[in-house]
PADO-192599 format. One record per residue (C-alpha): residue in three letters; x, y, z; residue number from 1. Coordinates in Angstrom, 1 decimal, padded with zeros to 4 digits, always signed. Last residue first. Layout:
# residues N
['Ala', [X, Y, Z], NUM]
...
This chain:
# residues 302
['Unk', [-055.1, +050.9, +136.6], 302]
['Unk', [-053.9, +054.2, +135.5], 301]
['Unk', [-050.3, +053.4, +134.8], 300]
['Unk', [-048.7, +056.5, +133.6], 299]
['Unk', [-045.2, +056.8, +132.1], 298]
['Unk', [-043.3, +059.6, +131.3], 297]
['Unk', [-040.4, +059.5, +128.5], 296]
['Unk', [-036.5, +059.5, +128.0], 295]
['Unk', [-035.1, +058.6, +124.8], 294]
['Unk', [-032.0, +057.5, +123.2], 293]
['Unk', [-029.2, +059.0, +125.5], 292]
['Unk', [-025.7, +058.1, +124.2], 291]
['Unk', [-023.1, +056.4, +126.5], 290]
['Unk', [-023.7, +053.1, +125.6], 289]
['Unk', [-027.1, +053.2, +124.3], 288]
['Unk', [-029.5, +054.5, +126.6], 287]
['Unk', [-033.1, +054.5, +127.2], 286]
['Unk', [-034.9, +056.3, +130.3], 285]
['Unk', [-038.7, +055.7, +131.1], 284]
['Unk', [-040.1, +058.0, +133.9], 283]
['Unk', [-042.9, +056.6, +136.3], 282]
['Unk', [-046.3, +058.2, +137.0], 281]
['Unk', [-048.9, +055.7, +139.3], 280]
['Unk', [-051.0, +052.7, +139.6], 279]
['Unk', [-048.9, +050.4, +141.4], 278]
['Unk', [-046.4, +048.1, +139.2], 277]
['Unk', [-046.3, +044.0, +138.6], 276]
['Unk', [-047.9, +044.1, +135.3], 275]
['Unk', [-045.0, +046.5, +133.3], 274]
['Unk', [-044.3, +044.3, +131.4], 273]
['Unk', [-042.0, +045.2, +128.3], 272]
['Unk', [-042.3, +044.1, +125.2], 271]
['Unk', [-039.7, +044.3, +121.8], 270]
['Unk', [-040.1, +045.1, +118.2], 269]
['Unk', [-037.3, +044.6, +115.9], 268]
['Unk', [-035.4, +046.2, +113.0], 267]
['Unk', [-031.9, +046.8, +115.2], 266]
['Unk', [-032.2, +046.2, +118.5], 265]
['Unk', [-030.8, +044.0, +121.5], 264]
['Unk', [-032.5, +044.4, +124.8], 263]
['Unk', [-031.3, +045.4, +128.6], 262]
['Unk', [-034.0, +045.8, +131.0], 261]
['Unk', [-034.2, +047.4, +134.2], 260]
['Unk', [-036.9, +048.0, +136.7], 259]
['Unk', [-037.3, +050.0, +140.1], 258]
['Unk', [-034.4, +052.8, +139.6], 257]
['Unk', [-035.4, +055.8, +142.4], 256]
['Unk', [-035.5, +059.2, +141.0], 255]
['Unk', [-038.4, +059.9, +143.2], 254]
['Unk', [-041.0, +060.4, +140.4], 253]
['Unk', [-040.5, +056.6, +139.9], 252]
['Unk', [-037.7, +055.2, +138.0], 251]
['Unk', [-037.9, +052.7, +134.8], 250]
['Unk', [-034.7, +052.0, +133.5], 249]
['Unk', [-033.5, +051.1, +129.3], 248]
['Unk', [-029.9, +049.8, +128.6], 247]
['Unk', [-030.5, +049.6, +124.9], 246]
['Unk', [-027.8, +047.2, +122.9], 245]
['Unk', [-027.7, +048.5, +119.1], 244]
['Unk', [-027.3, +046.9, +116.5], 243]
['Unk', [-027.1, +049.0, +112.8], 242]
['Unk', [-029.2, +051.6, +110.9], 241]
['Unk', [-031.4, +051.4, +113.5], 240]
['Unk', [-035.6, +051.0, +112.9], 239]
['Unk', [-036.8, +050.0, +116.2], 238]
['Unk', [-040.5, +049.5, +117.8], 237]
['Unk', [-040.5, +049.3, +121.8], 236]
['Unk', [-043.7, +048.4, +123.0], 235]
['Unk', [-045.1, +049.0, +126.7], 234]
['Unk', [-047.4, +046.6, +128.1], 233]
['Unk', [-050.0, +046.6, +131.2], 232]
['Unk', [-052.8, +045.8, +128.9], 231]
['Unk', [-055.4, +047.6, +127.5], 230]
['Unk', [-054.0, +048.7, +124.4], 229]
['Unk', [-050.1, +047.9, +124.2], 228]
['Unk', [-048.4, +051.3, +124.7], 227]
['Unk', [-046.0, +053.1, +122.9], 226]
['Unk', [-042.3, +053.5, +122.1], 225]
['Unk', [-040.9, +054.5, +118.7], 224]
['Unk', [-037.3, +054.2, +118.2], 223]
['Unk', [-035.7, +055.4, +115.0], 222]
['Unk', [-036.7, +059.0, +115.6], 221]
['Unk', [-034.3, +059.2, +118.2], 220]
['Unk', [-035.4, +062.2, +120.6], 219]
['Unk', [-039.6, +061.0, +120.9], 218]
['Unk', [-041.1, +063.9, +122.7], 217]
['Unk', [-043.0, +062.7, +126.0], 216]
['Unk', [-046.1, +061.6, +127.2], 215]
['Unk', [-047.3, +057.4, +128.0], 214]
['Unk', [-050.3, +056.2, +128.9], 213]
['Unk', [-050.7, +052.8, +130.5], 212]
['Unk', [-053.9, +051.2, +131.4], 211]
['Unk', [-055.9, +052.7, +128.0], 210]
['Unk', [-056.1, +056.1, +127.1], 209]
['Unk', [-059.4, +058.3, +126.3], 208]
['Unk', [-059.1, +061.8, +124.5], 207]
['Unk', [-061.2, +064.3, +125.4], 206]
['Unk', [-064.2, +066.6, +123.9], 205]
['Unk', [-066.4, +068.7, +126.6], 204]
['Unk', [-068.8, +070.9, +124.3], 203]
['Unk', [-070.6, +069.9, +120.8], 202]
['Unk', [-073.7, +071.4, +120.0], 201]
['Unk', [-075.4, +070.5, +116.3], 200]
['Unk', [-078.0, +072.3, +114.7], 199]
['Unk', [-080.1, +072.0, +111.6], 198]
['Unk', [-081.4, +075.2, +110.0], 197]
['Unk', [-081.0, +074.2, +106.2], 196]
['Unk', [-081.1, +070.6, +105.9], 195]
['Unk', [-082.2, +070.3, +102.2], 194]
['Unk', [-082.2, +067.1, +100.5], 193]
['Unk', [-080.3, +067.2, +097.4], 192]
['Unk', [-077.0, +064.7, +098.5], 191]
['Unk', [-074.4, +064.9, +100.3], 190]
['Unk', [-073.2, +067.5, +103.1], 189]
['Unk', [-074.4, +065.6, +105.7], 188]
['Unk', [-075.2, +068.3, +108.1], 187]
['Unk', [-073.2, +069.2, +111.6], 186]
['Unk', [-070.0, +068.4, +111.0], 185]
['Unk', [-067.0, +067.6, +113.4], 184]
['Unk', [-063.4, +067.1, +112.3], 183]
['Unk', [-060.5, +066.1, +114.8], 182]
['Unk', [-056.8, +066.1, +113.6], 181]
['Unk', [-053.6, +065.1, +115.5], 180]
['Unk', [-050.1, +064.8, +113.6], 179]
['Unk', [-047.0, +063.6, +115.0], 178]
['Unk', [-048.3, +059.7, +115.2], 177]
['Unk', [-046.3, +057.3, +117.4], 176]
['Unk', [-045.4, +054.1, +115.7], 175]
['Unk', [-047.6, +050.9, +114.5], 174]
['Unk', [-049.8, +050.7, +111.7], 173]
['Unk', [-053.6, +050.4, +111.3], 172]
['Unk', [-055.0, +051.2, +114.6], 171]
['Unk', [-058.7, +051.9, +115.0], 170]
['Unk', [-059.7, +054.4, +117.8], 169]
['Unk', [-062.7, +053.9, +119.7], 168]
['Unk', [-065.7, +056.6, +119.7], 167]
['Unk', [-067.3, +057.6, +122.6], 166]
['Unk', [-071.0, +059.5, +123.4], 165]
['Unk', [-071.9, +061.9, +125.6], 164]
['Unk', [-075.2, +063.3, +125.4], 163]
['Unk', [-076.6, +066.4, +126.5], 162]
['Unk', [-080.6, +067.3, +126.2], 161]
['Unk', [-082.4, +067.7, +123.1], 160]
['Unk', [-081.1, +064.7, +121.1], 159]
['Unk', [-083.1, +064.0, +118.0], 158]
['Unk', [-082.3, +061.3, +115.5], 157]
['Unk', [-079.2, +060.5, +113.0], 156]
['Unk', [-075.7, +059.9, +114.2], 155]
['Unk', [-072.3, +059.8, +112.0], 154]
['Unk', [-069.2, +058.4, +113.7], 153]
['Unk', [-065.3, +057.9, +112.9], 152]
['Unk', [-062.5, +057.6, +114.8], 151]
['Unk', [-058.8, +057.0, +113.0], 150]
['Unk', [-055.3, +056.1, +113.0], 149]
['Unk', [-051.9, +055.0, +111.6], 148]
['Unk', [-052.5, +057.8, +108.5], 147]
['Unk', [-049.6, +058.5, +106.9], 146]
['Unk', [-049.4, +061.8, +105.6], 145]
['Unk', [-046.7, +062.9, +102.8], 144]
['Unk', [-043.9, +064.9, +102.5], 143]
['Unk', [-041.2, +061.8, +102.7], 142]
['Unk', [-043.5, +060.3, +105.7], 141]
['Unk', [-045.2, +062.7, +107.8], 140]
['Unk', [-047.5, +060.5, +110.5], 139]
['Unk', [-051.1, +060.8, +111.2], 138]
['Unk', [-053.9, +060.2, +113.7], 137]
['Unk', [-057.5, +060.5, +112.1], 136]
['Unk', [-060.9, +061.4, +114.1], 135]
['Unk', [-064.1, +062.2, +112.7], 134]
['Unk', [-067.5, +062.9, +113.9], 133]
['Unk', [-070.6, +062.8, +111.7], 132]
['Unk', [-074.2, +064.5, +112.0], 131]
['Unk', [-077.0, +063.0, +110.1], 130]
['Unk', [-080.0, +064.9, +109.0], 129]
['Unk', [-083.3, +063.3, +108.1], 128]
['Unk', [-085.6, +066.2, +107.4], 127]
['Unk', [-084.0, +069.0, +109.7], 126]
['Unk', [-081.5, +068.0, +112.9], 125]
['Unk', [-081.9, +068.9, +116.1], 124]
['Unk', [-078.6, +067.8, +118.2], 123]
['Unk', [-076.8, +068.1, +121.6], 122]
['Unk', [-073.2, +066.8, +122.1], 121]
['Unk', [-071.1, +065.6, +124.7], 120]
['Unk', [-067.0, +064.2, +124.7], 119]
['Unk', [-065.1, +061.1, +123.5], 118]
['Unk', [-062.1, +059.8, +121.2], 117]
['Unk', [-061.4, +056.5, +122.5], 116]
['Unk', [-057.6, +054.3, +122.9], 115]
['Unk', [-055.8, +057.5, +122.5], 114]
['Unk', [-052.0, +056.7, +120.6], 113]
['Unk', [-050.1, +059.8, +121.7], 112]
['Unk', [-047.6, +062.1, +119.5], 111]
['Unk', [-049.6, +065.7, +118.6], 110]
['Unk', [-048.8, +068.5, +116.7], 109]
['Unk', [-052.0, +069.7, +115.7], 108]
['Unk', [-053.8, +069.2, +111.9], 107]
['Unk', [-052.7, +069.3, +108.6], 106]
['Unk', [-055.3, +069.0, +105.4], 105]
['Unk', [-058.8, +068.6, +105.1], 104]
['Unk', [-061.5, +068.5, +102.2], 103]
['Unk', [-064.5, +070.3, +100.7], 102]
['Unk', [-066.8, +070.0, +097.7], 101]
['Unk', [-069.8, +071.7, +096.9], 100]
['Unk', [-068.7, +071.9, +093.2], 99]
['Unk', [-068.9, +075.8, +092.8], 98]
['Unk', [-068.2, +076.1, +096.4], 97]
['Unk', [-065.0, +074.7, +096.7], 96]
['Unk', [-063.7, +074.1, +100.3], 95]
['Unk', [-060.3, +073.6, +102.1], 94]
['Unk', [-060.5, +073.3, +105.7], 93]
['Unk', [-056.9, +073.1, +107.2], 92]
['Unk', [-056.4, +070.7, +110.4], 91]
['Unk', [-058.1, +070.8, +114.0], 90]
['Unk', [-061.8, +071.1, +112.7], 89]
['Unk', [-065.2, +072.7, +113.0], 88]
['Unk', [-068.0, +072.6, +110.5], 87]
['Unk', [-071.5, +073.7, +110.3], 86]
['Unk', [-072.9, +072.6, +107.0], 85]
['Unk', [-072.8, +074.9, +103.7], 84]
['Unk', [-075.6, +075.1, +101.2], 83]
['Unk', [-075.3, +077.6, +098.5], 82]
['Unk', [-077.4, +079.9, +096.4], 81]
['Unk', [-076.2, +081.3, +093.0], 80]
['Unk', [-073.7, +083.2, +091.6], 79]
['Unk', [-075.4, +086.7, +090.3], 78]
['Unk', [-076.3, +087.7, +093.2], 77]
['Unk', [-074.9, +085.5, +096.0], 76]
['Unk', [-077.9, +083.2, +098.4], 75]
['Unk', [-077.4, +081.7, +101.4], 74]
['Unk', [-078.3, +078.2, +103.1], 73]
['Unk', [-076.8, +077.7, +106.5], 72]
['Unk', [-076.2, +074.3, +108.4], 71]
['Unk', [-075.8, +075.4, +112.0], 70]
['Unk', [-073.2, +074.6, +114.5], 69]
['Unk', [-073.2, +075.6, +118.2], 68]
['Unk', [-069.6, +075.4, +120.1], 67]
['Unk', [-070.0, +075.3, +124.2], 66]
['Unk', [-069.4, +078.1, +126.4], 65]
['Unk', [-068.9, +078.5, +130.4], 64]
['Unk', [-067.5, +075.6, +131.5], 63]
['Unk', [-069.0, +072.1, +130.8], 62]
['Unk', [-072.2, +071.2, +129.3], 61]
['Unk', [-073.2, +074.4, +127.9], 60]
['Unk', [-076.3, +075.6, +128.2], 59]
['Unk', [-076.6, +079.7, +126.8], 58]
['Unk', [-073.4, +080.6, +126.1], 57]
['Unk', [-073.1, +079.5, +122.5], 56]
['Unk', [-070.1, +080.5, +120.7], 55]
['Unk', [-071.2, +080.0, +117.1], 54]
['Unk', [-070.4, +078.2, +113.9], 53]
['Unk', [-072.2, +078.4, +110.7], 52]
['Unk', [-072.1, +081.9, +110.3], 51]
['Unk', [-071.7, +082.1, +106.0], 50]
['Unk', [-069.4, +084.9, +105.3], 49]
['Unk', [-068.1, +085.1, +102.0], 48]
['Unk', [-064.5, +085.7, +101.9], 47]
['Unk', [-063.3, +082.4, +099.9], 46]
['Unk', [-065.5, +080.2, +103.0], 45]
['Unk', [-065.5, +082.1, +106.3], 44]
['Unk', [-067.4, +080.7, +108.6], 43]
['Unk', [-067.0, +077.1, +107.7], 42]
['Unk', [-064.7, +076.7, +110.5], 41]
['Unk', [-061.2, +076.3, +112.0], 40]
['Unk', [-059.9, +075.6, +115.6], 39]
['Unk', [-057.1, +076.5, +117.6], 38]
['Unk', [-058.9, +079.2, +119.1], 37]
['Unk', [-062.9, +078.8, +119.2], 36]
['Unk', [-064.0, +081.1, +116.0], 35]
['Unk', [-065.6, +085.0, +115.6], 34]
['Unk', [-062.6, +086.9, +115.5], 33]
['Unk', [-061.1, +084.7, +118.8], 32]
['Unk', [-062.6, +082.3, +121.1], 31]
['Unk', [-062.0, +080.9, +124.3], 30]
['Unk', [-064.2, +078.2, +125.9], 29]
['Unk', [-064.9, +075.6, +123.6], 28]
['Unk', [-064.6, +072.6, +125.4], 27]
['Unk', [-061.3, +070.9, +123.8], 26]
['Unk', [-059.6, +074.0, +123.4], 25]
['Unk', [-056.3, +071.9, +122.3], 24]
['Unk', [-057.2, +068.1, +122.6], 23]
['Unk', [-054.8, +066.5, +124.7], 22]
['Unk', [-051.4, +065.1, +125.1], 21]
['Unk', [-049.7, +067.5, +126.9], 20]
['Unk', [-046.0, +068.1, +126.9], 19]
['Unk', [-045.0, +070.0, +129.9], 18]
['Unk', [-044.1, +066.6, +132.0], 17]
['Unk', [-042.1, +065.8, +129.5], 16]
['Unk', [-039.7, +069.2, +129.2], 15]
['Unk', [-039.7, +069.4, +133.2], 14]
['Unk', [-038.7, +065.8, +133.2], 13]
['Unk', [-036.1, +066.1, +131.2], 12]
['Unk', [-034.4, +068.9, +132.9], 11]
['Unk', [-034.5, +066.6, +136.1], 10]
['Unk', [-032.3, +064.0, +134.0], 9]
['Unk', [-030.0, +066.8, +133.1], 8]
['Unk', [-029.7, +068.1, +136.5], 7]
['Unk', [-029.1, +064.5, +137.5], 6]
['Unk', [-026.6, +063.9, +135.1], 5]
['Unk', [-024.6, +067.0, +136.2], 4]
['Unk', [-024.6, +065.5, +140.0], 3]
['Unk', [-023.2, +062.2, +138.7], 2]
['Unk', [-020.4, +064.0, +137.1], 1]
């Protein structure tokens, strides 16, 4: 018996220590039919081609390629002429070009709780241009998005040469997100002014965590574990439909126990301190009798 639970248990550390909590493609390296895999862009808007968005070998900051977006102006007979920005995001694009009007939907899977999105960018904007960066964190709720997160920036001036900038993530509800989605633009979109020909390059994007990080697949949806900010904390948020008495262990990559805690739980939030352990991965296992609630990794950073 006790050498089936440890398959198991080594099982689970294969499946969380395969889950990464990143930004797909984050510097811009592989592309397909014209646009960096996993991403979408204002290419292609209702099968007009615009080429806003580029693979630029030429300076990238990190790797081989960075992406290069440029606000286009172009012309339809017949239709009329139209001003489209470079765009690249995570999610769905939706645009209207009749009222000049766009907006995102979906994103990646994704279930961490980034303390800063960051990364490097280049810019030459025309007559006043601003570019903006955006970052929301959502959860599906009963078909619809919740957003517990977001990142937001717009920048005006010239930058010639690479800068890296970072962006904090605001919280506004607790629980793990299961959506990720990161849109850039080039060109304020707003407004009469004409930007045609300015250019953004972004390469190099990451997601910044606090002290403790922590990667894994949530099993029991009624049990959301996550980090407090900055300090050596993990929360435990419940939601059971009745009590339930956690048995939950810490182990290091060893196997070997090194913390136990035992907490009552039905619609409750609980902390664990974690101050006294070395920077290092650990492996969090909850159990409820003998039914396994969730298993995660843990990595203190400092």
């Amino acid at each position: 018996m006790n050498r089936i639970i440890a398959i198991l248990f080594i099982l689970q550390l294969f499946c969380i220590n395969s889950f990464a909590q990143q930004i797909p493609n984050n510097s811009f390296e592989t592309w397909s039919g014209g646009e960096p895999i996993n991403w979408k862009t204002t290419n292609t808007i209702l099968g007009i081609n615009f080429n806003t968005v580029a693979k630029d070998l030429a300076d990238p900051q990190q790797g081989i390629a960075s992406a290069k977006l440029t606000a286009v102006s172009k012309t339809i007979f017949l239709i009329g002429t139209y001003k489209i920005p470079g765009v690249i995001t995570l999610g769905k694009l939706n645009a209207d070009l009749l009222k000049q009007t766009y907006s995102l939907t979906g994103g990646t899977p994704f279930t961490g709780r980034p303390l800063k999105l960051s990364g490097y960018f280049k810019y030459q904007p025309v007559n006043n241009d601003t570019c903006i960066f955006g970052m929301g964190l959502f959860k599906w709720n009963n078909g619809k998005q919740d957003t517990l997160g977001f990142a937001a920036m717009d920048t005006m001036g010239t930058f010639n040469s690479w800068t890296h900038f970072e962006i904090p993530v605001h919280y506004i509800a607790l629980g793990d997100p299961d959506t990720l989605n990161i849109v850039i633009l080039n060109s304020n979109p707003l407004g009469v002014v004409d930007h045609t020909g300015t250019n953004l390059w972004v390469d190099n994007l990451s997601l910044e965590y606090g002290t403790v990080g922590i990667e894994g697949v949530t099993f029991n949806k009624k049990l959301s574990i996550y980090a407090e900010p900055n300090a050596r904390q993990l929360i435990l948020e419940s939601s059971f439909d009745k009590m339930e008495i956690l048995d939950i262990s810490l182990f290091n990559m060893s196997g070997i126990e090194i913390k136990q805690w035992k907490r009552a739980m039905l619609h409750s939030t609980e902390r664990l301190d974690v101050n006294t352990l070395s920077p290092g991965t650990y492996v969090i296992r909850i159990t409820s009798g003998n039914s396994l609630i969730d298993t995660r990794k843990i990595t203190i950073m400092n």
